[in-house]
C-alpha positions, -999 to 999 in steps of 0.1 A, spaced: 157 576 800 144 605 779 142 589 753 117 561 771 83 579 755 97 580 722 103 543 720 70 535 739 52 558 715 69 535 687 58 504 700 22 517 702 27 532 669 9 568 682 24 601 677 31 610 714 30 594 750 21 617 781 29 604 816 -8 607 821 -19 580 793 -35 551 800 -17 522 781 -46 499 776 -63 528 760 -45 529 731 -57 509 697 -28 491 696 -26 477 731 -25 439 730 -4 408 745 23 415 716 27 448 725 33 441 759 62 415 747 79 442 730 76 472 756 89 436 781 118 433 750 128 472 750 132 479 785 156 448 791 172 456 756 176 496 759 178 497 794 188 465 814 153 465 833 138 435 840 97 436 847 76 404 842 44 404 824 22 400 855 40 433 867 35 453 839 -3 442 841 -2 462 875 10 495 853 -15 517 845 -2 548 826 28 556 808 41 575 840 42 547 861 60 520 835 89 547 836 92 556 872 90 522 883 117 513 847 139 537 861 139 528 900 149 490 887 175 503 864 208 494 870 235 520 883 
């Protein structure tokens, strides 16, 4: 998954994504944006998370360690 920040830093159109950022800090944060990072994690990496899960995800750190615990073998 290295190339996990990259994508999410696409989808919230921002130059860079730190483990450390808040995701409902950034500009572009809204229900749409949530669709697609939903859309991009089952597409790129065959992870499943439902909406009301990724509402529990704070920072950028967090989506990807728990993306990469539920990704398949």
């Amino acid at each position: 998954m290295e190339d996990f920040y990259v994508k999410l830093a696409e989808i919230l159109e921002v130059e860079e994504i730190k483990p450390e950022d808040d995701l409902r800090q950034f500009e572009n944060w809204d229900s749409l944006t949530a669709l697609s990072i939903l859309a991009t994690l089952d597409a790129s990496y065959g992870v499943n998370l439902t909406a009301g899960e990724l509402r529990q995800i704070k920072t950028a750190g967090e989506l990807a360690a728990t993306a990469e615990s539920r990704r398949p073998k």
